[in-house]
C-alpha positions in Angstrom: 9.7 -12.3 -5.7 12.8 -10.8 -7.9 13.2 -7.1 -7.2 12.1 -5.9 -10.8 8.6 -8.0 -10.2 8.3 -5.9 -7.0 9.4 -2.8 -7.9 6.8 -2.9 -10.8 3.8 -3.6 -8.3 4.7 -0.3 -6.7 4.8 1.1 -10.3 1.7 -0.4 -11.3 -0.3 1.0 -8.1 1.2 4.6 -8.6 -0.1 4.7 -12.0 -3.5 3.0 -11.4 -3.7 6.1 -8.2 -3.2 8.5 -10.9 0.4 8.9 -10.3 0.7 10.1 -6.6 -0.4 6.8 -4.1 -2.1 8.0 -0.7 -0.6 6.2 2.2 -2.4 5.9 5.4 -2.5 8.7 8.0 -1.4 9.1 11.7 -1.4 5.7 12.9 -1.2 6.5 17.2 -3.7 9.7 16.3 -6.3 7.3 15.4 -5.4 4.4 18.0 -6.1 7.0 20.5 -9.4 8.3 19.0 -10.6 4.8 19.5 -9.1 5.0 23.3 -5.9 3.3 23.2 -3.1 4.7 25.8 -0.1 4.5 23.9 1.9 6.6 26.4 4.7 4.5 26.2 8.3 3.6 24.9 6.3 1.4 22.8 4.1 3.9 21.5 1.6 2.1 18.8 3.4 -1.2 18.9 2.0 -1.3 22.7 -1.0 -2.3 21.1 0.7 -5.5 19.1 0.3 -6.6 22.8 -2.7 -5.6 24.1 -4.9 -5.2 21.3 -4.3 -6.8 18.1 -7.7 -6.4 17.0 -7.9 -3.1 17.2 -4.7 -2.3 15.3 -6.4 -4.7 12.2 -9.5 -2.2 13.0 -7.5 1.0 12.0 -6.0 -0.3 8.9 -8.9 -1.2 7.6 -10.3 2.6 8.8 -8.0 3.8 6.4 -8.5 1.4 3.2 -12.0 2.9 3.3 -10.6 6.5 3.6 -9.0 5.4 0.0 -5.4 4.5 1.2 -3.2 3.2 -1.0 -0.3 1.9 0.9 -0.7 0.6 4.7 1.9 1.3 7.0 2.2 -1.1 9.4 2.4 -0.6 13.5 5.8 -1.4 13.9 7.6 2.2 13.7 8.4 1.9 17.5 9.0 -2.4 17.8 11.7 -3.5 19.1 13.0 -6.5 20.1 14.9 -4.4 22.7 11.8 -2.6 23.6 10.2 -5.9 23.8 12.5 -7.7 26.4 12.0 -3.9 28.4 8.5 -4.9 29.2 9.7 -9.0 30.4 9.1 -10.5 27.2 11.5 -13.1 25.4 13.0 -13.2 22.0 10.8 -14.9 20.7 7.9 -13.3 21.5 9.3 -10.4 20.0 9.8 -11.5 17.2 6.7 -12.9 16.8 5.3 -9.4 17.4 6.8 -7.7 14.5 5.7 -10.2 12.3 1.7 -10.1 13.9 2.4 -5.8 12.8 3.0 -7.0 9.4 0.5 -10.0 8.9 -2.0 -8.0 10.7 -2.1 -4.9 7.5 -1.9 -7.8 5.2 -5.3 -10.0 6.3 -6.9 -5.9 6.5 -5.8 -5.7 3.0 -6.8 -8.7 2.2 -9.9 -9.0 3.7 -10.9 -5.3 2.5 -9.5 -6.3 -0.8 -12.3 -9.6 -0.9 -15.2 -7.0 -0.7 -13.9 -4.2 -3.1 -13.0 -6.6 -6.3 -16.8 -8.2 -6.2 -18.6 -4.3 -6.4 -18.3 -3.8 -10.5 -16.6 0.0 -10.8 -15.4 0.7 -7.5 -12.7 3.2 -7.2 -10.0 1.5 -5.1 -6.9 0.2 -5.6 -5.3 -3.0 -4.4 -3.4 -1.6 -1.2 0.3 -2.4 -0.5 2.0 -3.3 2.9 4.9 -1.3 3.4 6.8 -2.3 6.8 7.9 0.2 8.9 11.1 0.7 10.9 11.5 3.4 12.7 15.4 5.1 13.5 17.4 3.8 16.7 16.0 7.5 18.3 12.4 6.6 18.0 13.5 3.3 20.1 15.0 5.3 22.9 12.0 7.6 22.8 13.9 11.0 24.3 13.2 12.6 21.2 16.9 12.0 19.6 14.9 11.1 16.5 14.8 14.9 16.2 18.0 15.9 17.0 20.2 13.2 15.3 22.5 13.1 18.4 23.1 9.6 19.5 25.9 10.1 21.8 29.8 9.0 21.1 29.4 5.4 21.6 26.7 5.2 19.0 28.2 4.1 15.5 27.5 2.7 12.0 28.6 -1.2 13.3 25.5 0.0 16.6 23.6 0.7 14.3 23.3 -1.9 11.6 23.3 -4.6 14.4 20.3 -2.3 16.2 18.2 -2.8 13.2 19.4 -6.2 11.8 17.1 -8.7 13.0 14.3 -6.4 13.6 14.6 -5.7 9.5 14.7 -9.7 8.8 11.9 -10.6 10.7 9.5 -8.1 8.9 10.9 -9.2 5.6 10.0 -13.0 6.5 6.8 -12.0 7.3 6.2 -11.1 3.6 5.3 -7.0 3.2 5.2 -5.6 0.0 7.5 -2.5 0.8 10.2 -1.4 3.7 9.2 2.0 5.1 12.5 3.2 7.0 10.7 6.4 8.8 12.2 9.7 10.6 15.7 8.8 10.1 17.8 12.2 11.6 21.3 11.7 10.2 23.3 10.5 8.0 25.3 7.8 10.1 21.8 6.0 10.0 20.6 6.5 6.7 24.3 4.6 5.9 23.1 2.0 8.1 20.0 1.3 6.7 21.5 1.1 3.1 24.3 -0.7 3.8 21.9 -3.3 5.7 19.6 -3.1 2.4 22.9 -4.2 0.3 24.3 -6.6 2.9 20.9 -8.7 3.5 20.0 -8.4 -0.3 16.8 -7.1 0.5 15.0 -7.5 -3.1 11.6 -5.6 -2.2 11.5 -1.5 -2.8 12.5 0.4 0.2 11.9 4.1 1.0 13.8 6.0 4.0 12.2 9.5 4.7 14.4 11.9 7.3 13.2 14.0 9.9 14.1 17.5 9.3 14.4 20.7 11.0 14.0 23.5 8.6 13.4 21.7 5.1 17.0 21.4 3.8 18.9 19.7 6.4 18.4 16.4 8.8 18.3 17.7 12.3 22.4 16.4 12.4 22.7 19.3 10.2 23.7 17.3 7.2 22.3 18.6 4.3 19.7 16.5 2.4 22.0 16.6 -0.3 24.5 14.9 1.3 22.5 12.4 2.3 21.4 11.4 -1.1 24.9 11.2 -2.6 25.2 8.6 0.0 21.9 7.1 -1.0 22.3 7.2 -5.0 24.9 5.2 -4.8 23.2 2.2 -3.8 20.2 0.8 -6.4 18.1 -0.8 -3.2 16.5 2.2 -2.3 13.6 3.5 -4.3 12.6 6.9 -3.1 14.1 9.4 -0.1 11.1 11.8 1.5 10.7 13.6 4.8 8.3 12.6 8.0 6.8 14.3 11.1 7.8 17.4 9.9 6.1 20.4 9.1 4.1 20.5 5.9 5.5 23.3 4.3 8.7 21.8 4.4 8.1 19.6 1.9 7.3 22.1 -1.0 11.2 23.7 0.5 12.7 19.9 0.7 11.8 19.0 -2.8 14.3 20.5 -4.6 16.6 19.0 -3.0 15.4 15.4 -2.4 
């Protein structure tokens, strides 16, 4: 699909929402309301391994709740995180593309019910694949701080979230949801990856933040988006697990 084809589909569901698209909610909250332990480096994507099914159960939860756009469960999957817990490559891989075929066939099949019933009020969902920043996968809360350490640069980086980005895109989601992003060093990384692996579906990248102006590095928003603007592969900039309120004080500057 040509980026312009793909970029109007996102268009096209924004307007038919009535111009703001609900995505889905908390994805561990509601794991864990059904039971799951996610206490883990793995956090939702634990469940990739140990219960599929139930993952495919929450995103279909939220296309009755009336979401637009389904997240899928691989913010914290790794192929690093993968081989922690004795798996191979392969397996791994195989795993991030079972978080992204599993939100399509709950779209799908949700999707085969709602066009029969004449005047219903949804909308065709989209699958937007998520990839969380290099401090969700070392889980010590860096993802908030934006401190990676002295050895961590923009080469680290880019090959840290290389293959894990290809493999969702060959699994065939609609969007790429890079999610709580803490610096700028990263945000350069996932842009230059975008450009470099002519990724040709829209892409969002949403920051953490700390007070509603600045990533938790303490580079400014605005500095972060003259980086940003200057590529045409990313199609919107927002803020994640973050205080509410800081949206209304982020917005003039995103």
């Amino acid at each position: 699909m040509g980026i312009e084809r793909a970029t109007a589909l996102l268009e096209d569901l924004i307007e038919k929402a009535g111009g703001c698209a609900v995505i889905d909610g908390g994805f561990s909250t509601q794991l864990e309301r059904h039971g799951a332990v996610i206490n883990d480096p793995l956090w939702s994507a634990l469940c990739l391994i140990k219960n599929p099914d139930l993952i495919k159960r929450v995103h279909l939860e939220y296309l009755e709740a009336g979401a637009d756009i389904l997240v899928t469960s691989s913010y914290q999957a790794t192929i690093p995180g993968f081989l922690s817990k004795g798996l191979s490559i392969e397996d791994g891989e195989l795993l991030l593309e079972k978080s992204v075929k599993l939100a399509i066939e709950a779209r799908d099949k949700f999707w085969d019910v709602m066009k029969r019933i004449p005047e219903h009020s949804y909308n065709r969902a989209l699958v937007a694949a998520s990839i969380g920043s290099y401090g969700a996968y070392l889980a010590d809360g860096s993802e908030y701080s934006g401190y990676y350490g002295p050895d961590v640069n923009l080469d680290k980086l880019k090959d840290f979230h290389r293959r894990r980005l290809q493999v969702l895109l060959e699994a065939g989601p609609d969007l790429l949801a890079f999610e709580t992003i803490p610096n700028k060093l990263e945000a350069q990384a996932c842009v230059e990856l975008l450009e470099e692996e002519n990724v040709r579906i829209p892409s969002w990248i949403c920051f953490s933040s700390v007070d509603g102006e600045n990533a938790p590095s303490g580079e400014s928003f605005k500095d972060c988006l003259d980086m940003i603007n200057k590529s045409n592969k990313v199609t919107a900039v927002g803020i994640n697990c973050a205080p509410p309120h800081f949206i209304q004080w982020s917005y003039p500057e995103i």
